[in-house]
C-alpha positions in Angstrom: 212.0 57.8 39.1 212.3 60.3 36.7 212.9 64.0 37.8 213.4 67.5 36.0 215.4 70.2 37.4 215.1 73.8 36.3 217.9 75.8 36.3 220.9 76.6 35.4 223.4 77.2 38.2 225.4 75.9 41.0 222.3 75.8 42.8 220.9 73.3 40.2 224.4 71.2 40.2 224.1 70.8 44.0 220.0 69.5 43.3 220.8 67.7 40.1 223.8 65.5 41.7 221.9 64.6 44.8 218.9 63.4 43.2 221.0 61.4 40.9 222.2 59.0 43.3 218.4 57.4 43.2 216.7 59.0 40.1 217.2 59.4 37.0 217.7 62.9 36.3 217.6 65.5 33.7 218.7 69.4 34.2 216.8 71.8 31.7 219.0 73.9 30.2 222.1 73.0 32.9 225.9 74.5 32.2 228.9 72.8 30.7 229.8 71.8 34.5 226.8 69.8 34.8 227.0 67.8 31.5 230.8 66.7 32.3 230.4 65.6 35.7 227.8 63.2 33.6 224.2 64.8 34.4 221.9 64.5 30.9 221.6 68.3 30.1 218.6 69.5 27.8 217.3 72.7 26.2 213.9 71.6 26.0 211.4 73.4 28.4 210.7 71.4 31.2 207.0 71.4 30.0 207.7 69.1 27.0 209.8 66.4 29.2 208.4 63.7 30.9 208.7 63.5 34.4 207.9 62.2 38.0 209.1 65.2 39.6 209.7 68.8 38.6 212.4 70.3 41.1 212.3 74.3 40.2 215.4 75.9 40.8 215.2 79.6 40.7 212.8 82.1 41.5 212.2 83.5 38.1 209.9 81.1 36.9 208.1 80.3 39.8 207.3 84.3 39.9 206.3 83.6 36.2 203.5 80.3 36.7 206.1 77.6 36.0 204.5 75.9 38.4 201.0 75.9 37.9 201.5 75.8 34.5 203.7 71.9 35.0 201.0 71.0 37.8 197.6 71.5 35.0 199.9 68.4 33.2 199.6 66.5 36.2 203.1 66.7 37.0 204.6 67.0 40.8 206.0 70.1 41.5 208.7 70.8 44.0 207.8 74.8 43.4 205.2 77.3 44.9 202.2 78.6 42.4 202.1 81.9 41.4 200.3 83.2 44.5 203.2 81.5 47.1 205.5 83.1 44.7 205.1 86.7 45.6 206.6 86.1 49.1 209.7 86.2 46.9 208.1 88.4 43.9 207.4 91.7 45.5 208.6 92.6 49.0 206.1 94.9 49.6 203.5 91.9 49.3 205.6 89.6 51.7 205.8 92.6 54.7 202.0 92.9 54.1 201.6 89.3 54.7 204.0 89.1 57.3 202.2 92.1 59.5 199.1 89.4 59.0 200.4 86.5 60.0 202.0 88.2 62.8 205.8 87.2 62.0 208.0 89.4 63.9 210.0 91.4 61.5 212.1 94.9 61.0 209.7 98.3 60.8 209.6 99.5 57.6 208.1 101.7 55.0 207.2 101.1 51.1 207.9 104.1 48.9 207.4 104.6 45.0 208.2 108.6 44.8 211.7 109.7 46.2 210.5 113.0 48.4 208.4 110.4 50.6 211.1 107.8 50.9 214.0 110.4 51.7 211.8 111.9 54.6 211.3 108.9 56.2 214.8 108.1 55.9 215.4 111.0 58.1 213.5 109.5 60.7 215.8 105.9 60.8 218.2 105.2 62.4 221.8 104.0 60.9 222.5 100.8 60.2 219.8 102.2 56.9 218.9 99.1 54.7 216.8 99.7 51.0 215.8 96.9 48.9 213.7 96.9 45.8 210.9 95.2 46.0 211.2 93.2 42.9 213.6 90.4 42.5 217.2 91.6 41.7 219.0 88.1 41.6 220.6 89.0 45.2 221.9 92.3 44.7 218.8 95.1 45.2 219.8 95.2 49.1 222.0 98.0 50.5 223.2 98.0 53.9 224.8 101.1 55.3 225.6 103.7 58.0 226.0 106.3 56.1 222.6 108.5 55.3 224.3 110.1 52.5 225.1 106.8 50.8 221.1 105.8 51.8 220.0 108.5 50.0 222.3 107.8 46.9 220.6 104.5 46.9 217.2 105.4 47.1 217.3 108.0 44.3 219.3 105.7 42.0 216.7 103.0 42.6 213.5 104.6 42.0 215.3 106.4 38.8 215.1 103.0 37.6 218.5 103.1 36.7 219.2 100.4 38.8 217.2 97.7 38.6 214.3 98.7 36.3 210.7 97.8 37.2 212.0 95.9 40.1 213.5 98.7 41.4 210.1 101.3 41.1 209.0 100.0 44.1 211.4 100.2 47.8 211.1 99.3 51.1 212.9 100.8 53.8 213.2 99.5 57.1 215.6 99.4 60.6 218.6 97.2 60.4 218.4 94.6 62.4 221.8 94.0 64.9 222.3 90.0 65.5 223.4 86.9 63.8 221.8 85.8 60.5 220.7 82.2 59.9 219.4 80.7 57.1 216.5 78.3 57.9 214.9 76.9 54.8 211.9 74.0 55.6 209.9 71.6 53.3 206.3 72.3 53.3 203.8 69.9 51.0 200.9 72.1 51.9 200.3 71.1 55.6 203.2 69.8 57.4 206.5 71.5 57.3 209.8 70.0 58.2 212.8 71.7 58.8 216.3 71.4 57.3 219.6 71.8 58.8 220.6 75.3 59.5 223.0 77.0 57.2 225.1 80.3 56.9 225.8 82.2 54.2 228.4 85.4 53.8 226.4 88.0 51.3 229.5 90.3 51.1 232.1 89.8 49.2 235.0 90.9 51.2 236.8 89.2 54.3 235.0 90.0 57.5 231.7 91.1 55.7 233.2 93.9 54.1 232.2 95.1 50.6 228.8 95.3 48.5 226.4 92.7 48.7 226.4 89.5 46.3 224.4 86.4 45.5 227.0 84.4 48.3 230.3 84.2 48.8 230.3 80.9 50.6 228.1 79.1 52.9 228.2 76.3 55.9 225.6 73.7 57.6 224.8 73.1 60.2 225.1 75.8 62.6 227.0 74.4 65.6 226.1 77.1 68.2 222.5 77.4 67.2 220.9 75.0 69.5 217.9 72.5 68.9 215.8 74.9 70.7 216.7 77.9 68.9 215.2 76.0 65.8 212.3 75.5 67.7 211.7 79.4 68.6 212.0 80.1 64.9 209.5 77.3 63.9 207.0 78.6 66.2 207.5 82.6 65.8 207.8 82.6 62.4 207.7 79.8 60.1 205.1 78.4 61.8 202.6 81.2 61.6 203.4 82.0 57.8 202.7 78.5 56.6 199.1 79.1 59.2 198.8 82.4 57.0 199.2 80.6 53.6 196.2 77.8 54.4 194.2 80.8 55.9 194.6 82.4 52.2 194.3 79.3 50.3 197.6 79.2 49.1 198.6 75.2 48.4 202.5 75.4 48.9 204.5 72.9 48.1 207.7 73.3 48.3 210.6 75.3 49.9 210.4 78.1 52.4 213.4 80.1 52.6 213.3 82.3 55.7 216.3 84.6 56.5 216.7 85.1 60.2 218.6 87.5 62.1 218.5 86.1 65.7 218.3 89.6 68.0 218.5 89.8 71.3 215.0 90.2 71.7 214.1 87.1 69.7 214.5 85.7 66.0 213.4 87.9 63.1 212.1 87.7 60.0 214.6 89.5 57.2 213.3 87.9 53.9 211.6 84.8 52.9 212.4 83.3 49.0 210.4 80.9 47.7 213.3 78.4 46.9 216.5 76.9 47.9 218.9 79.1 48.5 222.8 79.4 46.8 225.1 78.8 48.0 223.0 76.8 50.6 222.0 74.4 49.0 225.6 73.4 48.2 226.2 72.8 51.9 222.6 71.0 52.7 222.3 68.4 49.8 225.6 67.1 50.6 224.3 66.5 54.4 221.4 64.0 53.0 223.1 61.8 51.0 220.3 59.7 48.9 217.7 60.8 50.6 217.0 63.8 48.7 214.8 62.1 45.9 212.4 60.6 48.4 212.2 63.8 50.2 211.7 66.2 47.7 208.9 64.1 46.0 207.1 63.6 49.3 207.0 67.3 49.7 205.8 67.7 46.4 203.1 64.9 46.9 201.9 66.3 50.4 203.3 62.7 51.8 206.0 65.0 53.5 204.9 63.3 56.8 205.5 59.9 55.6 209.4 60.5 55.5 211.9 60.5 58.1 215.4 62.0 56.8 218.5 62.7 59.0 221.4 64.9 57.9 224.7 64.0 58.1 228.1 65.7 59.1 228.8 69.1 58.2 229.5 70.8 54.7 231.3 74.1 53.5 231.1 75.7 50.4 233.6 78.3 48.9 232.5 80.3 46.1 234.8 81.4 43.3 233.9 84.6 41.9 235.1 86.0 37.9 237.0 89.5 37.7 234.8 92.4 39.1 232.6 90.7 40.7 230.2 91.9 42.1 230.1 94.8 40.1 230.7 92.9 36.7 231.9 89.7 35.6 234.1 88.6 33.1 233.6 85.5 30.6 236.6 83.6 28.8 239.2 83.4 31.6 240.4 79.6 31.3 240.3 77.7 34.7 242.9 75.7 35.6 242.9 72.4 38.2 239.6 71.0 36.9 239.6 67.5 35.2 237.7 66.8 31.7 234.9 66.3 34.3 234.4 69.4 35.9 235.8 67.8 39.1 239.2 68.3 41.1 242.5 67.4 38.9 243.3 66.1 42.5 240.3 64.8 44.0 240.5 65.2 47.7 238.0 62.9 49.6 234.2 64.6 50.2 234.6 67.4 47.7 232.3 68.2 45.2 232.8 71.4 42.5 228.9 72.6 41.6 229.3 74.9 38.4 227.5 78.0 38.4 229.1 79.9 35.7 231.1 77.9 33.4 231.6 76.9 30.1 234.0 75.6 27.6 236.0 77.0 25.1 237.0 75.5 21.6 239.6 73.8 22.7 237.5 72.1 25.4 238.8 74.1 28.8 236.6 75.5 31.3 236.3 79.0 31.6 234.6 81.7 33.1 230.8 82.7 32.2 229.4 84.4 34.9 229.8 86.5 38.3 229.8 83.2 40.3 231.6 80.7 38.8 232.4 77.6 41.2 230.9 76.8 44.4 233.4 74.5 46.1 231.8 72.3 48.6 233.4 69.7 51.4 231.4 67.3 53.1 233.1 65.6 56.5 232.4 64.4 60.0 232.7 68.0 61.0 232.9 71.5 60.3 236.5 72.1 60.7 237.6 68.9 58.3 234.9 69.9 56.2 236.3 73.9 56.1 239.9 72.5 55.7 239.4 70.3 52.7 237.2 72.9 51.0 240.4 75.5 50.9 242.6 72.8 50.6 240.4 72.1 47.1 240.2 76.1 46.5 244.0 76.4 46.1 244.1 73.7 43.5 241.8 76.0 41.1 243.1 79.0 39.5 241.6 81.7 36.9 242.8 85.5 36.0 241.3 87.7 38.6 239.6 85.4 40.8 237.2 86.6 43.7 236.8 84.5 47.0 236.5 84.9 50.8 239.3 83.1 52.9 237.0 83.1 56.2 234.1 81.1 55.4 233.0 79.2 58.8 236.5 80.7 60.4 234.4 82.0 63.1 232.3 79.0 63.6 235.1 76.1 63.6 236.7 78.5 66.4 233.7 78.3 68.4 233.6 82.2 68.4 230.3 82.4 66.2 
C-alpha cells in the first residue's frame, strides 16, 4: 500500500514511521529527521503523488480543502472536508455546534469589539480563559487568575497584534477546575472508535507553570481513567457530535480530537481539533504497533467497523524545546547524542526520537529549526519503564539553551494522578 503523509513535524515522524512498518510511505515535505531515520521525503504537493492513502497531518490544510480537493481525485483521505474542518477553524463555529448537539461544555461569550468583551469579563469569574477563535498553532489560549492580565489579553488580541485575523474574533468562557484528558477517536463517517487515552502538559514549566505551548510532553494510556470513564465521554460528548455531523451532512472521516476536562459534575468539552494531536500522537502510534496502516485506511474507507486493533503497553514522550521557547525559538544550535540517523548515539530499547524541528547544517549535524525540536518517546510494558527510559534517552541529547519538563507522567507512575 502506498500512503502520503502531510506534514512536516514530529507529529508527521510519529504517523510516517508507524505506517511504514506495512506501507510504503512517503512524507510531503517531511524534515531532515525524517529523511535520516530512512522515510522517502518529497516536496511535491501531495496532489501530484500517487497514493492509496492520504494521512493529513495538520490542521492548516484541512481548514484550507486539502481534503476535498485529494478526495475529487479519488483518493482516500484520512482528513475532514472543509465543512468538518471548522470544528478546528473557528471556535466560535465549534461552541455554536456544540450548544446544538448538546455537548456539555464551559459558558462562554464570542466578542469582536473590546468594550463588549471587557464587560463581560467583569462578570466571570477567575480562573479567566481567552482564546482566539482562529487557529494559532497552540498558542491563542490564555489561562489566568488575574483580571488585569485577562484584560491585557483581550485588548492585545483583538488589536490584532497578536495573532492577526485569527485573533479578530475571541471567545471567553469559565475555566473549567478538573483533570484534562485527551480522547482522540476514529470516525469513517458512521462508526467511531476510540483510541487510548493520552495526556499532554500545555505549559511549559514544571508543575504546569508558565505560558501555554504546542506540548511539552505527553503519556498513554491514562492508568486512573477507567474503562467506564471512556464510556461517559463517548456517550456525553463524542457521541452526540459525530450524531450532530450526520444530522448536518458533514461525511467525516477521520480524527476527532476532543479535549476533556473531567469535573466533578461530569466530563466536558474544552476544544475539539480536527486531527491528531502532538505530542499525542507520539505516545499513541507507538501503542499499535503495525496496525496503524490497516486502521487508518479503514477509517478513511468507512470499513472502520471491519477492524479490530488493540493497543499495547504504555508510551511517554518528552519534548525538547530550542532557546526561548515559547516566546521564540532559535535555529542553528548543533544537537549533540543523535546518530547520522536521527536516532539515539546510544540506543536504549523502545525509544524512538520524532523530529519536529530539525535540520542539518553543512557539515551534516543536526540542529535546531524550530520551537519544538525533538519529541522523545518510550514505549514499554508500563508507564513507569516507559517514563524511565524516555529521561534516561533525554539526558543523552544536548543543545545550547534547551527547554524541557522533568515531570512528565511523574504524577501518574505515582499513582497520585
Amino acid at each position: 500500500m502506498r500512503v502520503v503523509v502531510v506534514g512536516s513535524g514530529g507529529r508527521e515522524h510519529a504517523l510516517a514511521w508507524g505506517l511504514a512498518k506495512t506501507a510504503d510511505v512517503t512524507v510531503t515535505p517531511g524534515n531532515a529527521g525524517m529523511a535520516a531515520h530512512g522515510l522517502a521525503c518529497t516536496t511535491t504537493p501531495a496532489t501530484e503523488l500517487e497514493a492509496d492513502l492520504v494521512v493529513i497531518g495538520p490542521e492548516q490544510p484541512l481548514v484550507e480543502g486539502l481534503a476535498e480537493r485529494l478526495r475529487a481525485q479519488s483518493k482516500a483521505v484520512l482528513g475532514p472536508n472543509t465543512d468538518g474542518a471548522q470544528l478546528e477553524g473557528s471556535k466560535a463555529f465549534m461552541k455554536d455546534f456544540l450548544a446544538a448537539a448538546k455537548v456539555p461544555t464551559a459558558a462562554y461569550g464570542t466578542f469582536s469589539d473590546v468594550e463588549s468583551a471587557l464587560s463581560f469579563l467583569e462578570t466571570m469569574t477567575p480562573p479567566y480563559v481567552i482564546k482566539t477563535d482562529g487557529l494559532a498553532a497552540g498558542k491563542g489560549v490564555l489561562v489566568t487568575d488575574s483580571l488585569d492580565d485577562a484584560r491585557a489579553d483581550v485588548r492585545h488580541k483583538l488589536s490584532g497584534d497578536a495573532f492577526g485575523a485569527a485573533g479578530a474574533t475571541i471567545i471567553i468562557e469559565e475555566g473549567l477546575t478538573g483533570e484534562e484528558c485527551s480522547m482522540m477517536v476514529l470516525c469513517d463517517g458512521t462508526t467511531v472508535r476510540a483510541l487510548a487515552t493520552s495526556q499532554d502538559f500545555k505549559r511549559v514549566g514544571d508543575g504546569g507553570t508558565g505560558p501555554n505551548t504546542g506540548g511539552m510532553g505527553a503519556y498513554s494510556p491514562m492508568p486512573h481513567v477507567a474503562d467506564d470513564v471512556v464510556d461517559d465521554m463517548m456517550a456525553r460528548v463524542l457521541g452526540p457530535t459525530v450524531t450532530e455531523l450526520q444530522r448536518r451532512g458533514i461525511d467525516y472521516r477521520g480524527v476527532l480530537y476532543a479535549g476533556v476536562m473531567l469535573t466533578a459534575t461530569g466530563p466536558k468539552l474544552l476544544e475539539y481539533n480536527v486531527r491528531f494531536g502532538d505530542p499525542e500522537t507520539e505516545v499513541l502510534i507507538p501503542l499499535y504497533g503495525d496496525q496503524v496502516a490497516e486502521l487508518l485506511l479503514a477509517t478513511a474507507t468507512g470499513r472502520l467497523g471491519t477492524v479490530e486493533v488493540t493497543p499495547s503497553g504504555a508510551a511517554v514522550t518528552v519534548v525538547l524545546a530550542s532557546h526561548g521557547y515559547p516566546e521564540s525559538s532559535r535555529r542553528g544550535d548543533r544537537i549533540t547524542g543523535l546518530a547520522a540517523n536521527g536516532q539515539l548515539a546510544a540506543p536504549i530499547e523502545g525509544v524512538t526520537v520524532f523530529h519536529a524541528g530539525t535540520a542539518l547544517d553543512d557539515e551534516g549535524h543536526f540542529v535546531t529549526n524550530g520551537g519544538r525540536v525533538l519529541a522523545v518517546t518510550a514505549h514499554a510494558g508500563d508507564l513507569a519503564t516507559a517514563r524511565a527510559r524516555a529521561y534516561e534517552a533525554v539526558r543523552q541529547i544536548d543543545f545550547p539553551g534547551r527547554v524541557l519538563r522533568t515531570d512528565i507522567a511523574e504524577l501518574a507512575t505515582k499513582g497520585l494522578a
